[in-house]
PyMOL Python script that loads the backbone (N, CA, C, O; Angstrom):
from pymol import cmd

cmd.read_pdbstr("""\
ATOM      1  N   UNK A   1      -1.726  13.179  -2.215  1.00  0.00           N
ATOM      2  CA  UNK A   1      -0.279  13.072  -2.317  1.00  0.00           C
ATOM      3  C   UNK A   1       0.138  11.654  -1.963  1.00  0.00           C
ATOM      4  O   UNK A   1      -0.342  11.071  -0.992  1.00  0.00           O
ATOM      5  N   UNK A   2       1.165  11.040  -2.882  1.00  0.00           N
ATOM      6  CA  UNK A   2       1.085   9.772  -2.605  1.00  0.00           C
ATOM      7  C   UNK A   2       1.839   9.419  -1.771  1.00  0.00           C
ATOM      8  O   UNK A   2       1.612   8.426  -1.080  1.00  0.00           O
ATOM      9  N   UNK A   3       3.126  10.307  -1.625  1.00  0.00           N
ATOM     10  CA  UNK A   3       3.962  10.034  -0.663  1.00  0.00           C
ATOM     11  C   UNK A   3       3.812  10.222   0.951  1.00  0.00           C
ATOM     12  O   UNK A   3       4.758   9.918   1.679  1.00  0.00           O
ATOM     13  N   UNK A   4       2.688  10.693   1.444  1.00  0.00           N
ATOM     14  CA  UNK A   4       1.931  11.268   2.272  1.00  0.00           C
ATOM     15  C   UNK A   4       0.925   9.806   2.880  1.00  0.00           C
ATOM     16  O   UNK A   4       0.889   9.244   3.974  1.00  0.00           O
ATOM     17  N   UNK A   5       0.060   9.528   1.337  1.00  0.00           N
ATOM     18  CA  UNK A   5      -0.797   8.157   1.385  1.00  0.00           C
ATOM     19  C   UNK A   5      -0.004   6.580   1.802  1.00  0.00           C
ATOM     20  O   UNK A   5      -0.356   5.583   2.433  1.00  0.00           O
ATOM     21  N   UNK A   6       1.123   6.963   1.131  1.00  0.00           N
ATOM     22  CA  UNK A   6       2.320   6.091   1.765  1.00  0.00           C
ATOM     23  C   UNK A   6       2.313   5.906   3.076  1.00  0.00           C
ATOM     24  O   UNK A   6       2.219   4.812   3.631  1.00  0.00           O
ATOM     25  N   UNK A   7       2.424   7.107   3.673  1.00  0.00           N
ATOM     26  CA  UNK A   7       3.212   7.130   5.702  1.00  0.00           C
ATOM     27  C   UNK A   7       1.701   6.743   6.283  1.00  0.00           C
ATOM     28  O   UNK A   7       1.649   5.787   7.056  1.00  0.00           O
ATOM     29  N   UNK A   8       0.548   7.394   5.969  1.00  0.00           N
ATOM     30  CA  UNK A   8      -0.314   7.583   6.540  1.00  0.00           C
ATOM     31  C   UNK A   8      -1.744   6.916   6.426  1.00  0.00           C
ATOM     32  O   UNK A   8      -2.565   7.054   7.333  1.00  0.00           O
ATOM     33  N   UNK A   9      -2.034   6.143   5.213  1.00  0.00           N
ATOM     34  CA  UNK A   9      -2.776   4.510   5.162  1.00  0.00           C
ATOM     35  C   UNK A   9      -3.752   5.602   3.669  1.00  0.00           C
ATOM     36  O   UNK A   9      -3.801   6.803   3.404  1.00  0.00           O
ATOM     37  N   UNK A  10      -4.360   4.355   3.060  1.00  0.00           N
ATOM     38  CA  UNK A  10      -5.238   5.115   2.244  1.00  0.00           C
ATOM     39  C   UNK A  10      -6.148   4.211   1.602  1.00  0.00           C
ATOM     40  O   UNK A  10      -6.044   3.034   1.947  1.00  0.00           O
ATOM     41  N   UNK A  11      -7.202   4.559   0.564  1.00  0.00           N
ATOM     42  CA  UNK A  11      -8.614   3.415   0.270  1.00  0.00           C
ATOM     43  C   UNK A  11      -8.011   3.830  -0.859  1.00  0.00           C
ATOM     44  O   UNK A  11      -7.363   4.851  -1.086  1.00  0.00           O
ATOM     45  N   UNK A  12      -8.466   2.396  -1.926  1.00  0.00           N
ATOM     46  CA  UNK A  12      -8.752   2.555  -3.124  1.00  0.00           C
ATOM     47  C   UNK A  12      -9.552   1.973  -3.975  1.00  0.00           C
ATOM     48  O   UNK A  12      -9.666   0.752  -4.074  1.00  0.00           O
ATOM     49  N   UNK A  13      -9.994   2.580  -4.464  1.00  0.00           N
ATOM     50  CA  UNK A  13     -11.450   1.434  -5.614  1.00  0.00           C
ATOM     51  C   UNK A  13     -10.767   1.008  -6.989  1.00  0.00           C
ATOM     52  O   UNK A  13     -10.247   1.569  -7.953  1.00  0.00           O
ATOM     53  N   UNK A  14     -11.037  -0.238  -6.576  1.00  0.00           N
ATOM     54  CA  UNK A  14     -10.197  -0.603  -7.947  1.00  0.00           C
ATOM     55  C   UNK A  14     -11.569  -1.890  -8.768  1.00  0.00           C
ATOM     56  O   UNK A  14     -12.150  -2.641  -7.985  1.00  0.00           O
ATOM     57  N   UNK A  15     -11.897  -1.966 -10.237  1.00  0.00           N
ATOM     58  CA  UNK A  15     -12.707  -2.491 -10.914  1.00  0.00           C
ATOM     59  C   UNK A  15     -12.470  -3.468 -11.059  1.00  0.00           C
ATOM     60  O   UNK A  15     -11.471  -3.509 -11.777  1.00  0.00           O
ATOM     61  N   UNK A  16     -12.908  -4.738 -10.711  1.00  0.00           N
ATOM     62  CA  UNK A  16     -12.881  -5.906 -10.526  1.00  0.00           C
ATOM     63  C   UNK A  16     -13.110  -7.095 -12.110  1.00  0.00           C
ATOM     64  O   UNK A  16     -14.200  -7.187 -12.674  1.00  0.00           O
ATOM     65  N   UNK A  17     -11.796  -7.911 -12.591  1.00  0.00           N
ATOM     66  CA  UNK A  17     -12.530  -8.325 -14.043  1.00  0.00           C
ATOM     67  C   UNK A  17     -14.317  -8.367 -14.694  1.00  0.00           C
ATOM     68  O   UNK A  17     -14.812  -8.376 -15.821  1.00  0.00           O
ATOM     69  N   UNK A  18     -14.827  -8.384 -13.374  1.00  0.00           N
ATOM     70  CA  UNK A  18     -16.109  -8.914 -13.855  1.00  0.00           C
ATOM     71  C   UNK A  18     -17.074  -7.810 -13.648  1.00  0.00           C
ATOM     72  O   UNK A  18     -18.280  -7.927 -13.870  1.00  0.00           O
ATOM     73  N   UNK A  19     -16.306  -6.371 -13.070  1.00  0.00           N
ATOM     74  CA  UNK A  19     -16.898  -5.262 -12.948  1.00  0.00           C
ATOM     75  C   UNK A  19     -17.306  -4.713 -11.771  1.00  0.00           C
ATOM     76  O   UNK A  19     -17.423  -3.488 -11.782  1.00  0.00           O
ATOM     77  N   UNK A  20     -17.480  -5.117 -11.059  1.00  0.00           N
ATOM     78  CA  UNK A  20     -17.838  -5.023  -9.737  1.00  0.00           C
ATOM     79  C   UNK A  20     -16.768  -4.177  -8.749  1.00  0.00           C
ATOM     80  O   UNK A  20     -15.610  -4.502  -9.011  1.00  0.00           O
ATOM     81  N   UNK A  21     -16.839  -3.470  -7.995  1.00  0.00           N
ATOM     82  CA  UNK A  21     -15.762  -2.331  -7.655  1.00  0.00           C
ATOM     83  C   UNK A  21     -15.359  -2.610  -6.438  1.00  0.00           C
ATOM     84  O   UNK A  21     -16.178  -2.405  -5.542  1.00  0.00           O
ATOM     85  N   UNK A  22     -13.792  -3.233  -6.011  1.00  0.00           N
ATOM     86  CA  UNK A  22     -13.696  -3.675  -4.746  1.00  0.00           C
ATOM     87  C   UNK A  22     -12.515  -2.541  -4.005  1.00  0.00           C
ATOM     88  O   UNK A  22     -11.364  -2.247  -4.328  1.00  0.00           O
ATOM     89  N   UNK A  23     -13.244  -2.170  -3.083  1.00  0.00           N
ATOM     90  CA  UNK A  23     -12.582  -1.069  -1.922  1.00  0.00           C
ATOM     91  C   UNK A  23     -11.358  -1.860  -1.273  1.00  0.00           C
ATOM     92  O   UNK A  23     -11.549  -2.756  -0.451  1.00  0.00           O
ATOM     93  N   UNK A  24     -10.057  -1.458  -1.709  1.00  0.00           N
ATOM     94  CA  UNK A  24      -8.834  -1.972  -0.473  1.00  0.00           C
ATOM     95  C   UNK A  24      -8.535  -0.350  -0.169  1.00  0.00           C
ATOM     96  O   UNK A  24      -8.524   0.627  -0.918  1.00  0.00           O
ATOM     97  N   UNK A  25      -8.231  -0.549   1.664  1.00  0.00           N
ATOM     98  CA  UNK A  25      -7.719   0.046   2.378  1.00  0.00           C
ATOM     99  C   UNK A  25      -6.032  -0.168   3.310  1.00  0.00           C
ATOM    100  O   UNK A  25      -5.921  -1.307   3.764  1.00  0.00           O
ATOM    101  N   UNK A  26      -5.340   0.362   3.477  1.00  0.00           N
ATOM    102  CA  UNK A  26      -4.442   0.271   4.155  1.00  0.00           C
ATOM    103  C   UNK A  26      -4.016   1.920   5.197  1.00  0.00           C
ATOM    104  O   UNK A  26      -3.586   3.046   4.945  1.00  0.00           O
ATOM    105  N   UNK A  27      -4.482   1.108   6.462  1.00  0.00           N
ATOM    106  CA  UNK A  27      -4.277   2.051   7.447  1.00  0.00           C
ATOM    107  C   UNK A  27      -2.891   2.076   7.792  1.00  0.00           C
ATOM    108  O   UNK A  27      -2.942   2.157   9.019  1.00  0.00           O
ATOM    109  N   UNK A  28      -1.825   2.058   7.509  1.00  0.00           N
ATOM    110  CA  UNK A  28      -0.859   2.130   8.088  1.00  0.00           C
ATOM    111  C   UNK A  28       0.531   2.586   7.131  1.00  0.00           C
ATOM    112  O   UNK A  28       0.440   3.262   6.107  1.00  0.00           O
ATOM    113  N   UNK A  29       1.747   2.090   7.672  1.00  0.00           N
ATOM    114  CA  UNK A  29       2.875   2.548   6.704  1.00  0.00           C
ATOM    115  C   UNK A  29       2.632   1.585   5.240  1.00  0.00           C
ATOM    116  O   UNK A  29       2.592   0.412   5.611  1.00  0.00           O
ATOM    117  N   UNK A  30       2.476   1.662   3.876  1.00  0.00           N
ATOM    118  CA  UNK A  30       2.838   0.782   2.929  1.00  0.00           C
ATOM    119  C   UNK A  30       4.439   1.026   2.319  1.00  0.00           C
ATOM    120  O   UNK A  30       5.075   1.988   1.887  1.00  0.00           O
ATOM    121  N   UNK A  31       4.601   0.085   2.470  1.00  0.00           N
ATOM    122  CA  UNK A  31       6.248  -0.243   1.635  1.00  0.00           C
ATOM    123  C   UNK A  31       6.343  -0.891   0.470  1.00  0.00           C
ATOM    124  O   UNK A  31       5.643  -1.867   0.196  1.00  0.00           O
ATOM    125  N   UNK A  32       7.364  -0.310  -0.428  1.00  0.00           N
ATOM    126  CA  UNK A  32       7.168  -0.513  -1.476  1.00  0.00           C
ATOM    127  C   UNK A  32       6.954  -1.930  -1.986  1.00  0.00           C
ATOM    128  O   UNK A  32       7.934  -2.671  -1.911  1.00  0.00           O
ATOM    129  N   UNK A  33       5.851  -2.416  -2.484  1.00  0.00           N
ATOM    130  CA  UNK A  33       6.127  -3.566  -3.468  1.00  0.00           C
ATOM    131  C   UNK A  33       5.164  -4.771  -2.286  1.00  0.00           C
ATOM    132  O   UNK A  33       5.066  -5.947  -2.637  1.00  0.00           O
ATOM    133  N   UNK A  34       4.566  -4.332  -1.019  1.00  0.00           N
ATOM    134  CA  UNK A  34       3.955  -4.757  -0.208  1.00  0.00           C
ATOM    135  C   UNK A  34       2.426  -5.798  -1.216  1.00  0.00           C
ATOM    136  O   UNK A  34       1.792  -5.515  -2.232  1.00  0.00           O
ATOM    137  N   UNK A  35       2.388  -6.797  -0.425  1.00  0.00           N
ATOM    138  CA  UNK A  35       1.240  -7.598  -0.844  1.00  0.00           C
ATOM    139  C   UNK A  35       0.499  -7.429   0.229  1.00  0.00           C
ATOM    140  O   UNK A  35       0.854  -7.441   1.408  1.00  0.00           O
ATOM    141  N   UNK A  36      -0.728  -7.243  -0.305  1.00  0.00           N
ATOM    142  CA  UNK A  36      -2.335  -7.103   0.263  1.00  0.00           C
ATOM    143  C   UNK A  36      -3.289  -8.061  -0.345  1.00  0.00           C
ATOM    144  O   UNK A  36      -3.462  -8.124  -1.563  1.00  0.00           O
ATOM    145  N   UNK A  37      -3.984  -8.899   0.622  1.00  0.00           N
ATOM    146  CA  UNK A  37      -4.732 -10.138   0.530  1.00  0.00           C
ATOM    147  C   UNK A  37      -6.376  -9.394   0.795  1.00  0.00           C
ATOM    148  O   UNK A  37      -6.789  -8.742   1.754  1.00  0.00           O
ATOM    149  N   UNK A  38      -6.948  -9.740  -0.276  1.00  0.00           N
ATOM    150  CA  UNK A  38      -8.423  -9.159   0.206  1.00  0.00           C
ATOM    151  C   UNK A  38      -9.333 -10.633  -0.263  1.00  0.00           C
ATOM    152  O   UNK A  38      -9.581 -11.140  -1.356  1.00  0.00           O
ATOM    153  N   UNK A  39      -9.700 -11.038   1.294  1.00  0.00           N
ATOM    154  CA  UNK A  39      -9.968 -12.130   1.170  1.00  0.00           C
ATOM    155  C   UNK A  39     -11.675 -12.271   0.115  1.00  0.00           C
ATOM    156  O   UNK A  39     -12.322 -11.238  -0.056  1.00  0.00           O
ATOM    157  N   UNK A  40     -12.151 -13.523  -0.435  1.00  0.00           N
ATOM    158  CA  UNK A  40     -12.917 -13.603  -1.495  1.00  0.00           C
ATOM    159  C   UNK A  40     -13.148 -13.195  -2.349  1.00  0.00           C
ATOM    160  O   UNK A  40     -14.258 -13.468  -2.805  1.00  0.00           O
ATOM    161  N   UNK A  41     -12.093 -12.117  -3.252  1.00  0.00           N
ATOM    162  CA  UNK A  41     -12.350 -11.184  -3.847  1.00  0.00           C
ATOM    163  C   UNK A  41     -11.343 -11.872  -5.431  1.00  0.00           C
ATOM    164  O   UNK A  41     -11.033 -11.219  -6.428  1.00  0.00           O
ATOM    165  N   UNK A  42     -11.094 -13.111  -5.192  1.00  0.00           N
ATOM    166  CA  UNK A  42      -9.724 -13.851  -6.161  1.00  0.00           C
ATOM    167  C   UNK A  42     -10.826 -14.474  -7.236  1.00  0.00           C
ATOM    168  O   UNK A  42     -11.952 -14.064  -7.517  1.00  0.00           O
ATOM    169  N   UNK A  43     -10.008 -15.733  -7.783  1.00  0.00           N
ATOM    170  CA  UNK A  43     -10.530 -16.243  -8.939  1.00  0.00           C
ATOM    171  C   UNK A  43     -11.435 -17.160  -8.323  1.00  0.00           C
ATOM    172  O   UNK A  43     -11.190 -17.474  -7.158  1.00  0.00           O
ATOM    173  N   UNK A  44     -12.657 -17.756  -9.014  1.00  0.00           N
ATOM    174  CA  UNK A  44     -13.810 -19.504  -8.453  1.00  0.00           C
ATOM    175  C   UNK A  44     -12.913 -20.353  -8.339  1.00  0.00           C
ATOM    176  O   UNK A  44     -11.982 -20.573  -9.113  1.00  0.00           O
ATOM    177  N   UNK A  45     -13.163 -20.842  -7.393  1.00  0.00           N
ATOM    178  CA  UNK A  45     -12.433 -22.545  -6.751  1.00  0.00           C
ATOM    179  C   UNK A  45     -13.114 -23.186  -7.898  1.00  0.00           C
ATOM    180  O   UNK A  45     -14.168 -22.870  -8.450  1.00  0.00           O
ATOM    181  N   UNK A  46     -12.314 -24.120  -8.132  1.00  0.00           N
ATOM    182  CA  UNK A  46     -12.559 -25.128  -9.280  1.00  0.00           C
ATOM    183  C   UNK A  46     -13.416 -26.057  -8.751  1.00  0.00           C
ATOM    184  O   UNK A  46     -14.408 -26.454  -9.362  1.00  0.00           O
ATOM    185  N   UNK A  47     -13.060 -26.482  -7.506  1.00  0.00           N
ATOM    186  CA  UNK A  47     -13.758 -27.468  -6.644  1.00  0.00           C
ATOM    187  C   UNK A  47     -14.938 -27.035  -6.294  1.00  0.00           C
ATOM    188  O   UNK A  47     -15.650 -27.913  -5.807  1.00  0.00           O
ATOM    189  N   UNK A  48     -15.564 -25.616  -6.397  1.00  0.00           N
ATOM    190  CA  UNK A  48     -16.955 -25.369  -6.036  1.00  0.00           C
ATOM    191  C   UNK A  48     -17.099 -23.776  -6.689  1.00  0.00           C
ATOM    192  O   UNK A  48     -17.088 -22.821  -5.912  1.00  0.00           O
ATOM    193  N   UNK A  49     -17.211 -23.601  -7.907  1.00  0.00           N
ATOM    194  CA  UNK A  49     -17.348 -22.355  -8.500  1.00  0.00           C
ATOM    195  C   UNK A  49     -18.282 -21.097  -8.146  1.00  0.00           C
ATOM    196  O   UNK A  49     -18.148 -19.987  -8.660  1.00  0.00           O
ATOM    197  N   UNK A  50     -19.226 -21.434  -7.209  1.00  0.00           N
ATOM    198  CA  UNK A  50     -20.305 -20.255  -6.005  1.00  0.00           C
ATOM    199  C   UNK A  50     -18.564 -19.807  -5.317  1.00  0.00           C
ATOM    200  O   UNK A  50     -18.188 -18.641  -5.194  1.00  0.00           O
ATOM    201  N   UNK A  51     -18.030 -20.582  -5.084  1.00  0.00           N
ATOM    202  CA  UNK A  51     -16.948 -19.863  -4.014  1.00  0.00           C
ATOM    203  C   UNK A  51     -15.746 -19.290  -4.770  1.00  0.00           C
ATOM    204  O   UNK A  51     -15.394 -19.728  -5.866  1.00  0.00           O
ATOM    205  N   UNK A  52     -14.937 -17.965  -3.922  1.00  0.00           N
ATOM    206  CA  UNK A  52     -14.063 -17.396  -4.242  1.00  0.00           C
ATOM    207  C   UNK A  52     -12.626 -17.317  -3.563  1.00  0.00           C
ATOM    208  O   UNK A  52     -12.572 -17.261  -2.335  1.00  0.00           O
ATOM    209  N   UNK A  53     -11.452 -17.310  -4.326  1.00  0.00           N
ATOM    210  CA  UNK A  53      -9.978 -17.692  -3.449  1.00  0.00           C
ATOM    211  C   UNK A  53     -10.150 -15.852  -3.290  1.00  0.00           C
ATOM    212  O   UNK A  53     -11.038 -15.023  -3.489  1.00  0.00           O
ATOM    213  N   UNK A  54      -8.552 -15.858  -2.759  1.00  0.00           N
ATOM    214  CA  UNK A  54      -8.361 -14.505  -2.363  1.00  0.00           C
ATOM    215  C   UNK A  54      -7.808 -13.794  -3.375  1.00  0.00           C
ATOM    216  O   UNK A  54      -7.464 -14.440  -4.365  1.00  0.00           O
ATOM    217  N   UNK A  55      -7.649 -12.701  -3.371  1.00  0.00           N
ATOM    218  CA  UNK A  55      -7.092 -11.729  -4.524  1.00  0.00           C
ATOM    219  C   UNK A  55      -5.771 -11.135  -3.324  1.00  0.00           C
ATOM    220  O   UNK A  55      -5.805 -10.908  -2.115  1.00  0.00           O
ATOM    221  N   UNK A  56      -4.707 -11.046  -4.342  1.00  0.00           N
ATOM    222  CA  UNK A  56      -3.712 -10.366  -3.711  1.00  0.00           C
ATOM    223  C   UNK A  56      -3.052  -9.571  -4.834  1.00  0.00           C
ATOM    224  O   UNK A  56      -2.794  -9.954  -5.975  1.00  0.00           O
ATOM    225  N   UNK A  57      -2.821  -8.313  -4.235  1.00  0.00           N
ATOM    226  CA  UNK A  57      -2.489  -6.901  -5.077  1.00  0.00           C
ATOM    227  C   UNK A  57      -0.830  -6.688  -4.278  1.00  0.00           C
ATOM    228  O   UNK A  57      -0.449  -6.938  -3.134  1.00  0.00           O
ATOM    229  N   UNK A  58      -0.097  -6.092  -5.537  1.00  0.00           N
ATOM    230  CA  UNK A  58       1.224  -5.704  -4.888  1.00  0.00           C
ATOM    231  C   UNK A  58       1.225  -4.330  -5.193  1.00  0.00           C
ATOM    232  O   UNK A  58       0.866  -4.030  -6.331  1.00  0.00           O
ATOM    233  N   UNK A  59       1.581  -3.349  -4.346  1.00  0.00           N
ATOM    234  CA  UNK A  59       1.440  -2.063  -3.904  1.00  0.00           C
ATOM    235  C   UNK A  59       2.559  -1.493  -4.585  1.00  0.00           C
ATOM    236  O   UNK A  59       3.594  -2.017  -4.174  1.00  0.00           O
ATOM    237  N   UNK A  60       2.792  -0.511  -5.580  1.00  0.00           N
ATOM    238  CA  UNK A  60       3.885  -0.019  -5.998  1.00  0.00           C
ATOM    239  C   UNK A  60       3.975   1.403  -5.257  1.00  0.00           C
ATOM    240  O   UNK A  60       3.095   2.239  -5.462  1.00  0.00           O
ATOM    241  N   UNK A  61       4.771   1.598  -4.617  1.00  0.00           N
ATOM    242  CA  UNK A  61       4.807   3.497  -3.611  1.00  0.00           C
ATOM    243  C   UNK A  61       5.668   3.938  -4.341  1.00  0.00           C
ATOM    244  O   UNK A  61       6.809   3.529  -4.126  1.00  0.00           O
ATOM    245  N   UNK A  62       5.468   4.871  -5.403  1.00  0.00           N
ATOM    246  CA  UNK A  62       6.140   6.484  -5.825  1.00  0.00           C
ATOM    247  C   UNK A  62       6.317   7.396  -4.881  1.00  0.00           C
ATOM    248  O   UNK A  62       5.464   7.880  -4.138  1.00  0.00           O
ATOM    249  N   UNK A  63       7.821   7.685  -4.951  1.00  0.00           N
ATOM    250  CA  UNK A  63       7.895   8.666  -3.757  1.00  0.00           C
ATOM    251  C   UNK A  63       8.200  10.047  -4.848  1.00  0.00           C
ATOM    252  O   UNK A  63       8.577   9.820  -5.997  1.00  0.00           O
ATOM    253  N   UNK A  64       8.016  11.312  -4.406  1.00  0.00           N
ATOM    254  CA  UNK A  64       8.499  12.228  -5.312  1.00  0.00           C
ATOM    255  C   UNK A  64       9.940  12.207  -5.427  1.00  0.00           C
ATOM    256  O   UNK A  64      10.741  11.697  -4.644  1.00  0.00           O
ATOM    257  N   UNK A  65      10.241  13.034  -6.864  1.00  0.00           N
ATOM    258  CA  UNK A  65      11.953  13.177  -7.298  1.00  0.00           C
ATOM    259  C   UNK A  65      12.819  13.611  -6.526  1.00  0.00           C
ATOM    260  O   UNK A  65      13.969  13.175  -6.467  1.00  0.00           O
ATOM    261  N   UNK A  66      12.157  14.917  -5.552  1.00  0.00           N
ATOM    262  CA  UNK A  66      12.745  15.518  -4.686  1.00  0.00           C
ATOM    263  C   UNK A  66      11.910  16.559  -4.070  1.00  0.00           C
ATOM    264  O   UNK A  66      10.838  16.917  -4.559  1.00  0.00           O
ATOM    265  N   UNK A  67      12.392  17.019  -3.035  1.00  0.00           N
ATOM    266  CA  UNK A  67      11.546  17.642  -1.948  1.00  0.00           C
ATOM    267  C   UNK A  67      12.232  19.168  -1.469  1.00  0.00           C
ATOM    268  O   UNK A  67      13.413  19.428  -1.237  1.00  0.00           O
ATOM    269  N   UNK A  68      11.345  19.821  -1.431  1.00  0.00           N
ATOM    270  CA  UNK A  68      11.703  21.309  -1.117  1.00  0.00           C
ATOM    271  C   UNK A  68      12.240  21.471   0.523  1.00  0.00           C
ATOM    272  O   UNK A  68      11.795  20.947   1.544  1.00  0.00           O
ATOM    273  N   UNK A  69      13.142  22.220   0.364  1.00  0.00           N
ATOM    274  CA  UNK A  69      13.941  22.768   2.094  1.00  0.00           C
ATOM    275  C   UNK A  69      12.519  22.552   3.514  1.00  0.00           C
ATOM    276  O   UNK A  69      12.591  21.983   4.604  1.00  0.00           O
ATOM    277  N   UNK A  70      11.520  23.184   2.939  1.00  0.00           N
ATOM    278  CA  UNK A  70      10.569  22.983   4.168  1.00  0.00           C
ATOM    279  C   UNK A  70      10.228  21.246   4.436  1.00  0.00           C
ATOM    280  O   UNK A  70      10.612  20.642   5.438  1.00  0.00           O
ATOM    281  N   UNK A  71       9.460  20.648   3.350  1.00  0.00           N
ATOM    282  CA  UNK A  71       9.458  19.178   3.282  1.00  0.00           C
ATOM    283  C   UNK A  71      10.555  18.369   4.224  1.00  0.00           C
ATOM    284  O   UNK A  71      10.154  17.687   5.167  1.00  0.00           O
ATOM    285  N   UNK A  72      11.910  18.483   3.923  1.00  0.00           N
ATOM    286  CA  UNK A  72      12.890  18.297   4.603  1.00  0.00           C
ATOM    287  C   UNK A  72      12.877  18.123   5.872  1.00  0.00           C
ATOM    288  O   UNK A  72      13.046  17.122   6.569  1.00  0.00           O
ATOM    289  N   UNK A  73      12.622  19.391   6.144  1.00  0.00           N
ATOM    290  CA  UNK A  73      12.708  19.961   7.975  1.00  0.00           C
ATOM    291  C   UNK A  73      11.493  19.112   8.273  1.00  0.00           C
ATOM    292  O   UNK A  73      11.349  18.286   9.174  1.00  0.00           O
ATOM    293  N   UNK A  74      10.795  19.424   7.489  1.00  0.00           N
ATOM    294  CA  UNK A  74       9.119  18.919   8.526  1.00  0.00           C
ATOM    295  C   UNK A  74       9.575  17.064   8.689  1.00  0.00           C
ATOM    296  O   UNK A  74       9.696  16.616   9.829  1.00  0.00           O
ATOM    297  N   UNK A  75       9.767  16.240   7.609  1.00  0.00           N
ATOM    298  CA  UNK A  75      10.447  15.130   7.543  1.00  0.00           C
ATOM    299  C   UNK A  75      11.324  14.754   9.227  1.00  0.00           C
ATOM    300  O   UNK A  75      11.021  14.070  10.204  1.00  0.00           O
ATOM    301  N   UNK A  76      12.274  15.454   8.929  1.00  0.00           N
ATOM    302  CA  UNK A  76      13.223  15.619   9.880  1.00  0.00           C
ATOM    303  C   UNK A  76      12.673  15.753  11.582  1.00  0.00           C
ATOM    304  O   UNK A  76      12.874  15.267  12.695  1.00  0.00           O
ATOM    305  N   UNK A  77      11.829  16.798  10.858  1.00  0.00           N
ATOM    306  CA  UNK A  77      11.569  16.687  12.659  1.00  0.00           C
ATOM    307  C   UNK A  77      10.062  16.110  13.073  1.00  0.00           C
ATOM    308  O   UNK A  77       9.467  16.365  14.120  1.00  0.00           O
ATOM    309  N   UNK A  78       9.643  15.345  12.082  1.00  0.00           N
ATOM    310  CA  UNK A  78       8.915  14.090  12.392  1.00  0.00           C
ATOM    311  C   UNK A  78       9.360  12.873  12.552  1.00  0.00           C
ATOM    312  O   UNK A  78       8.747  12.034  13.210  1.00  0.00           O
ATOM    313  N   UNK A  79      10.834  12.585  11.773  1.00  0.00           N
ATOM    314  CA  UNK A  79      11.345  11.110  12.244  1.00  0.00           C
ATOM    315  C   UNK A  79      13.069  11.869  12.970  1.00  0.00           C
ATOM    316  O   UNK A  79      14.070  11.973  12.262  1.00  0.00           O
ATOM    317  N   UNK A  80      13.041  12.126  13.863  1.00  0.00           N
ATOM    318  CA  UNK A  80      14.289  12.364  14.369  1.00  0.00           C
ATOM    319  C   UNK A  80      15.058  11.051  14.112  1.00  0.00           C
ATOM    320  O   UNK A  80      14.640   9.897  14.201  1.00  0.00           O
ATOM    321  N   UNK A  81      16.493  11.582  13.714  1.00  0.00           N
ATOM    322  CA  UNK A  81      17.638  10.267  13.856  1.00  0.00           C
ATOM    323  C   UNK A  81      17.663   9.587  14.723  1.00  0.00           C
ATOM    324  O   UNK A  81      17.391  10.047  15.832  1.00  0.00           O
ATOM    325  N   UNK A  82      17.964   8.360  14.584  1.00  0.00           N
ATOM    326  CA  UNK A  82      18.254   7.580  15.563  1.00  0.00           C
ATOM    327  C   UNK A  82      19.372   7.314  15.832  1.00  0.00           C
ATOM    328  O   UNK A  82      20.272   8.090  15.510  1.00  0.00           O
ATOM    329  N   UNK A  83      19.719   5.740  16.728  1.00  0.00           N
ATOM    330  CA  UNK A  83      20.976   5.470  16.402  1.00  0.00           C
ATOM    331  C   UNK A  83      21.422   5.144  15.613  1.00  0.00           C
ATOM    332  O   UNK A  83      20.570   4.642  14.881  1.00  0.00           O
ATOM    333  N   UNK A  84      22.794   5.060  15.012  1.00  0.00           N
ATOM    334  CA  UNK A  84      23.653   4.696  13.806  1.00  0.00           C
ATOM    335  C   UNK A  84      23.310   3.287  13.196  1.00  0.00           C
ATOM    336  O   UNK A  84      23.512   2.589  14.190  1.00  0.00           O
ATOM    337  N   UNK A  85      22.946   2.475  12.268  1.00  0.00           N
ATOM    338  CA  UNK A  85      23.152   1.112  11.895  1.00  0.00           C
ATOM    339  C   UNK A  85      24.458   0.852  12.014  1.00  0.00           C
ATOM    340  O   UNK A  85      25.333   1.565  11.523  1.00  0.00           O
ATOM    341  N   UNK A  86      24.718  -0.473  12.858  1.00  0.00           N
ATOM    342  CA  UNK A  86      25.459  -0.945  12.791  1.00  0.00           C
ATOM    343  C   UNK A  86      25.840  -2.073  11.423  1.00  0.00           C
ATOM    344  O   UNK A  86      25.097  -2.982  11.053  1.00  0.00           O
ATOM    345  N   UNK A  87      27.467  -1.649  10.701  1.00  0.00           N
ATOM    346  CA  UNK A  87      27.689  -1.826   9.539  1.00  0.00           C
ATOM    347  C   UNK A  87      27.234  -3.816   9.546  1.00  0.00           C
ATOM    348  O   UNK A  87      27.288  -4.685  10.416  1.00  0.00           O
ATOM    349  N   UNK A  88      26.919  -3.802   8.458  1.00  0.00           N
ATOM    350  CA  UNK A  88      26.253  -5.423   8.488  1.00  0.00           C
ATOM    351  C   UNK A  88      27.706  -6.243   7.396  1.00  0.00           C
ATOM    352  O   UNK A  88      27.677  -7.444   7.131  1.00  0.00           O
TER     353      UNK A  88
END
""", "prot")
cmd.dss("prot")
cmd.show_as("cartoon", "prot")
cmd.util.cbc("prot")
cmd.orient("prot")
């Protein structure tokens, strides 16, 4: 569930141009549209082509359309309200 993989961190294998299959993980909250740096995993340095820059992926989070009465509650009484935002 992705909206779940969202709150709660998750791995993914994703195929690399040249084939090779590189594992990103995120243990924690992802927000939408978040950049993730997986270091050596980018394009050859021009300046020394054995070596690799970083690869950075932007995270798109689908949340579902809508959520059933239980979803709700459980929601609810996992993030209790807080205080009010103050109007900006």
């Amino acid at each position: 569930d992705m909206g779940r993989e969202a709150l709660l961190g998750w791995t993914q294998r994703i195929r690399h141009m040249d084939g090779h299959i590189v594992e990103v993980t995120n243990n924690s909250p992802t927000r939408p549209f978040q950049k993730i740096m997986v270091a050596g995993e980018g394009m050859p340095l021009r300046a020394d082509p054995a070596s690799f820059g970083d690869l950075y992926i932007t995270v798109e989070v689908h949340f579902p359309p809508q959520l059933a009465e239980a979803q709700r509650g459980a929601i609810a009484e996992a993030f209790p309200e807080g205080p009010r935002r103050v109007e900006l």
